[in-house]
C-alpha positions in Angstrom: 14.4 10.1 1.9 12.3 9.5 -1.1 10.3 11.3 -3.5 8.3 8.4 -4.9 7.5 4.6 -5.5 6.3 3.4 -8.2 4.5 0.0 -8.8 4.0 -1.6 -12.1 0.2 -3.3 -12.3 -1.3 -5.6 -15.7 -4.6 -4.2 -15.0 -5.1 -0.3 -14.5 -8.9 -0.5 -13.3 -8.4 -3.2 -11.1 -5.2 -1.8 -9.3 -6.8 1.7 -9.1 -9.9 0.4 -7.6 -7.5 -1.1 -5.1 -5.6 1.9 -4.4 -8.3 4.3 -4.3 -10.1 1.8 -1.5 -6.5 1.5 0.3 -5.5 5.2 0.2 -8.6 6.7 0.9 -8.8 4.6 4.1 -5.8 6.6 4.9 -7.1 9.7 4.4 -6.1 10.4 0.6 -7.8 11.4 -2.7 -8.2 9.2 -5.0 -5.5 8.6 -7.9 -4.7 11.3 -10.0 -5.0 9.9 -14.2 -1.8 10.9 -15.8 -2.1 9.2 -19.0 0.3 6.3 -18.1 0.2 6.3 -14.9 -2.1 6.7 -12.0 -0.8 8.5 -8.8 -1.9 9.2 -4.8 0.6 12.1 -4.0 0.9 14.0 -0.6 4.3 16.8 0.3 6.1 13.6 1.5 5.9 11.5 -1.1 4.3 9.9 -3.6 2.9 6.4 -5.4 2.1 5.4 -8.7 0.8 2.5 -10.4 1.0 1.6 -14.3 1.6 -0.8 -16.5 5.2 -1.6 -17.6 7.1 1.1 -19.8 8.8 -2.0 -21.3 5.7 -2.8 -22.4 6.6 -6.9 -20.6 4.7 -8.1 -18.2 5.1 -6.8 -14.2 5.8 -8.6 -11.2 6.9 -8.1 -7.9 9.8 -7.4 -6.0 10.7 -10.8 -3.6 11.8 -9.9 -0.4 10.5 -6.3 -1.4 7.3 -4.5 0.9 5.8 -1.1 0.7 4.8 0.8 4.0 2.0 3.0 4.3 1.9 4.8 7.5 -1.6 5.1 9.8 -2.9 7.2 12.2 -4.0 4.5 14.5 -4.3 0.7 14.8 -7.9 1.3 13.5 -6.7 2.7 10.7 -4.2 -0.2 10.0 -7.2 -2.4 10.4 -10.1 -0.7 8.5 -6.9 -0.1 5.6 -6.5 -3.8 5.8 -10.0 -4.3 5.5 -10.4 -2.1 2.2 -7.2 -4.0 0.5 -9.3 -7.3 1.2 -12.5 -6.5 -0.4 -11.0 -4.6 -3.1 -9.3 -7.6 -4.7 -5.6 -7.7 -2.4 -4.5 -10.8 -0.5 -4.1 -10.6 3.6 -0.4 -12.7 4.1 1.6 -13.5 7.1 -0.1 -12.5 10.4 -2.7 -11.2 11.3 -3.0 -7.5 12.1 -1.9 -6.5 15.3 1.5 -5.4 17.7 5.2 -6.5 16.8 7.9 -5.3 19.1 11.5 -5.2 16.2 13.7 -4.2 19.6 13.2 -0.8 18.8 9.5 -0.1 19.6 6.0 -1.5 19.0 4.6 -1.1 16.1 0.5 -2.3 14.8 1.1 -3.6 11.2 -0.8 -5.3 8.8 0.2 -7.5 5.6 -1.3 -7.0 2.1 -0.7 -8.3 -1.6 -2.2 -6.3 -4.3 -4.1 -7.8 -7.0 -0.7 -7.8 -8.6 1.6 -9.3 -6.1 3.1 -5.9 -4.6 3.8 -6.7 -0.9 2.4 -3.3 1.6 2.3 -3.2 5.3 0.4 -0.9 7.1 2.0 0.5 9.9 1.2 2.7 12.7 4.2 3.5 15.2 3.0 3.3 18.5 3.6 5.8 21.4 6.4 4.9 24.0 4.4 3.3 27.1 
């Protein structure tokens, strides 16, 4: 459904060191430099971080998350981990199980250093 997201950042080294930590945890390269912009693509998709076109200051989306999908809860975890030492925020539970009514998922809640809300999420297999 769609081709991109793209997150603004105020500080380029600091949100790539955060997203090469993050993303590599799930298995990607790190960012690709495209001048402006910094970018983690894969066939599905892609993300990119830079600092406002507008050239005002960014901020983030209330009521807005990211999801980055996991292999595992492990992954979820060790994702989570990374975000946390590479200068993101853990918020609202901790990692583990929800059940939304329409399966179980393991998710975990991060802010990046610039207030983006992501989840990590692994869908888990029907019991």
């Amino acid at each position: 459904m769609f081709s991109h997201v793209m997150l603004g950042c105020s500080d380029r080294e600091r949100a790539r060191k955060f997203y090469n930590a993050t993303m590599g945890v799930l298995g990607h390269a790190p960012g690709q430099d495209f001048g402006k912009s910094d970018w983690w693509m894969t066939r599905e998709g892609a993300l990119g971080i830079g600092l406002p076109i507008d050239g005002q200051p960014c901020s983030h989306g209330n009521g807005s998350t990211i999801g980055l999908r996991a292999s595992s809860p492990e992954e979820v975890d060790a994702w989570h981990a990374a975000g946390v030492a590479n200068g993101g925020t853990s918020i609202e539970d901790p990692p583990g199980v929800r059940d939304a009514g329409f399966g179980k998922m393991y998710l975990a809640y991060l802010r990046d250093p610039d207030g983006n809300k992501l989840c990590g999420f692994y869908r888990m297999p029907k019991e």
